[in-house]
Backbone as JSON, one array per atom type, in Angstrom:
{
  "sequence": "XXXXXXXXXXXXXXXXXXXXXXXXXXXXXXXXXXXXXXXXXXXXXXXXXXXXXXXXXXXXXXXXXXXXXXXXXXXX",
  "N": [[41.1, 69.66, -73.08], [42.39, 66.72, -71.57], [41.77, 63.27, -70.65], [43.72, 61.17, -68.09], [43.04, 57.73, -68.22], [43.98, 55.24, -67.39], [46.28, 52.38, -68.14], [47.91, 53.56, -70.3], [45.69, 55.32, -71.42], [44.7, 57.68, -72.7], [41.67, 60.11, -73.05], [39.71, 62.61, -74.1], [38.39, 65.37, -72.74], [36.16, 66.52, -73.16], [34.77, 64.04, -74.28], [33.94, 62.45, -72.34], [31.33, 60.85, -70.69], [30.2, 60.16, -68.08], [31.73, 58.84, -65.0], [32.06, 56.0, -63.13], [32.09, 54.38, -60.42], [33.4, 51.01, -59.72], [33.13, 49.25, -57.58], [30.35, 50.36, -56.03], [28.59, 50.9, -57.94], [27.98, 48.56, -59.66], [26.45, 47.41, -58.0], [23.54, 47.77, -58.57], [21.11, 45.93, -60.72], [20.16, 47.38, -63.07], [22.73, 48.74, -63.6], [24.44, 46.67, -64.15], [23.11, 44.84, -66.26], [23.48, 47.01, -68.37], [26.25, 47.14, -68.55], [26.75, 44.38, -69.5], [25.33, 44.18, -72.23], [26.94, 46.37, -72.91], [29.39, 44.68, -73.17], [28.02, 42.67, -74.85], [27.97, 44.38, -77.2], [30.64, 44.88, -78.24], [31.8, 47.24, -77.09], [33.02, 47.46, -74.7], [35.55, 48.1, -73.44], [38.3, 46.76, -71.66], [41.35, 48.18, -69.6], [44.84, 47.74, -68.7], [45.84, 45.16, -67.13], [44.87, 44.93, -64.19], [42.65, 44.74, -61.28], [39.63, 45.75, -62.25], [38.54, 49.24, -61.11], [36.84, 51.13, -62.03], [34.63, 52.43, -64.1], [34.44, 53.88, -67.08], [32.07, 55.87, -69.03], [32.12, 56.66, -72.7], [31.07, 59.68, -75.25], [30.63, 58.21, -77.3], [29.38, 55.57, -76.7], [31.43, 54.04, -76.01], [32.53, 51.41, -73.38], [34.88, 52.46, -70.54], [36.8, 49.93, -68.64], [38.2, 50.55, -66.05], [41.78, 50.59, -64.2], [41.91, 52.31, -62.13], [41.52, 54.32, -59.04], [37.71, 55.98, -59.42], [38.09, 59.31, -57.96], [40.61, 59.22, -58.55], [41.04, 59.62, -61.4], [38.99, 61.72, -61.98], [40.59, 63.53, -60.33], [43.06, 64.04, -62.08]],
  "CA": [[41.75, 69.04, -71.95], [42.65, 65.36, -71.7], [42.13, 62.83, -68.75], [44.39, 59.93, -68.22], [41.89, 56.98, -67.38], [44.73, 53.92, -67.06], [46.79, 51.4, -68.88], [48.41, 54.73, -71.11], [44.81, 55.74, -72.27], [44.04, 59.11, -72.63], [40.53, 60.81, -73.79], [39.46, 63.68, -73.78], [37.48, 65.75, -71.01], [34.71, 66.8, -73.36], [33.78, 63.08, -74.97], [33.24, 61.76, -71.21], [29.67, 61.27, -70.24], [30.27, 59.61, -67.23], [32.76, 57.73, -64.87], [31.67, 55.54, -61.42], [33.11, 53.55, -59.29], [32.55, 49.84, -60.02], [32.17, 48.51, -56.64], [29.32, 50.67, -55.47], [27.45, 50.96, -58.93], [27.51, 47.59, -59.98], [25.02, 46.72, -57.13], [21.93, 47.62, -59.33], [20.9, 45.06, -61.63], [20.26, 48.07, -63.77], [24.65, 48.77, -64.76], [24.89, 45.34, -64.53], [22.69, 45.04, -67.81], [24.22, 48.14, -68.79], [27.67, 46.59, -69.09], [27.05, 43.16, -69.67], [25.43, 45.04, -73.23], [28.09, 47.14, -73.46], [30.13, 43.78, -73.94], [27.52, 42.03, -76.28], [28.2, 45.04, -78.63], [32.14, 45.03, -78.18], [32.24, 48.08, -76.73], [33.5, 46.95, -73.52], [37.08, 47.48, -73.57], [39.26, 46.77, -69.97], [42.44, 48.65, -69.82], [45.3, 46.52, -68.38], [45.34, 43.68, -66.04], [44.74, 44.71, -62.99], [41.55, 44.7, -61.4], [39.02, 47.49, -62.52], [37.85, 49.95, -60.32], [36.14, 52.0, -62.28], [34.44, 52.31, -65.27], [34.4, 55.36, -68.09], [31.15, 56.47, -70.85], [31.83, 57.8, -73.51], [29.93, 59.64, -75.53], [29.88, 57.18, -78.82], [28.81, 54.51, -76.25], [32.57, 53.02, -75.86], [32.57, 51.93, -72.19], [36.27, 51.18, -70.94], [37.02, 49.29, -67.45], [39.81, 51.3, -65.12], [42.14, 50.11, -62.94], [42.42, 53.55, -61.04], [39.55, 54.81, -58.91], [37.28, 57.74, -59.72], [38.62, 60.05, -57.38], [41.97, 59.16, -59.19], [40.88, 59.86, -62.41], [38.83, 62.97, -61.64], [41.86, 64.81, -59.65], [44.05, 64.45, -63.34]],
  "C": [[41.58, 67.52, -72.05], [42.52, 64.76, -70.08], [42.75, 61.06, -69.18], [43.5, 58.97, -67.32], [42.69, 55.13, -66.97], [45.06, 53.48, -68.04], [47.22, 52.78, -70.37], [47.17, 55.2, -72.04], [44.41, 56.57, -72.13], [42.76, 59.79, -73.31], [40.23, 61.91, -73.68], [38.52, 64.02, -73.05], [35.86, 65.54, -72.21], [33.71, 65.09, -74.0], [33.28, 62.08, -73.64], [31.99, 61.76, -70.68], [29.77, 61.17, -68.56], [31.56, 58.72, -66.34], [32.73, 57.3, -63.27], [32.8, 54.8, -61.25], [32.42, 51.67, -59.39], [32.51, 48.92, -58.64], [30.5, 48.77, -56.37], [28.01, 50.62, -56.62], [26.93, 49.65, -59.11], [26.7, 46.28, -58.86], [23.77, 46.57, -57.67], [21.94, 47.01, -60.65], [21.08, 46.12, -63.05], [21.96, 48.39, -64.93], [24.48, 47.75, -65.0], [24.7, 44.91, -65.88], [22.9, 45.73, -68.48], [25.37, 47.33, -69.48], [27.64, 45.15, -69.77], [25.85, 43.62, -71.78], [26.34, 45.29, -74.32], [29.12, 45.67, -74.66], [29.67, 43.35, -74.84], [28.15, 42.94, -77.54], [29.14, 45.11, -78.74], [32.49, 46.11, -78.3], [32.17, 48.64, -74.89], [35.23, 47.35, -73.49], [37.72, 47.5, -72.24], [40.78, 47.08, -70.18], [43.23, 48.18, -68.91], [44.88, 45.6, -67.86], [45.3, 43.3, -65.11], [42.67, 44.64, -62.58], [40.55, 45.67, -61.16], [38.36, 47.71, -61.12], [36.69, 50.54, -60.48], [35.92, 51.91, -63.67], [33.96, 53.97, -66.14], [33.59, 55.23, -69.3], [31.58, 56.88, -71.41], [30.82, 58.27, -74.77], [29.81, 58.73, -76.84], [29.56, 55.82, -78.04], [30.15, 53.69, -75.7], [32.7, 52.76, -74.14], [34.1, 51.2, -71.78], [36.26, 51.21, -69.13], [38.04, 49.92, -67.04], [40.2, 50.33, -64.3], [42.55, 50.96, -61.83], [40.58, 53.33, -60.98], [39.3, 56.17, -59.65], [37.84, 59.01, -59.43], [40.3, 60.33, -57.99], [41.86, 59.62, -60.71], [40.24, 61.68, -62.49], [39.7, 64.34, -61.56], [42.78, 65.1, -61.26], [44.13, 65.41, -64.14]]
}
């Protein structure tokens, strides 16, 4: 099964680890250093150019920026 996560990018269900909501997470310093990481290693990627909602693990570490919410991604 496949989930459409924004900007025409599709992955699959099983390589998802994870997928929040980037208002409420990125309160703890903890993501914050998480992502700001993620980018050092350039595996950050932000899918178009609106402004993310949400952000998607996967499992080889790739983390990519949404511009749908969770709940929007989830329901697909």
């Amino acid at each position: 099964m496949y989930i459409y996560i924004g900007a025409s990018k599709v992955v699959r269900k099983k390589d998802v680890l994870a997928i929040f909501d980037l208002d409420t997470s990125t309160v703890s310093t903890h993501t914050r250093a998480y992502l700001n990481n993620a980018q050092a290693r350039g595996k950050l990627i932000t899918l178009g150019y609106d402004l993310p909602k949400s952000f998607v693990i996967m499992r080889d570490k790739t983390v990519y920026l949404s511009p749908l919410n969770t709940s929007t991604i989830v329901q697909k």
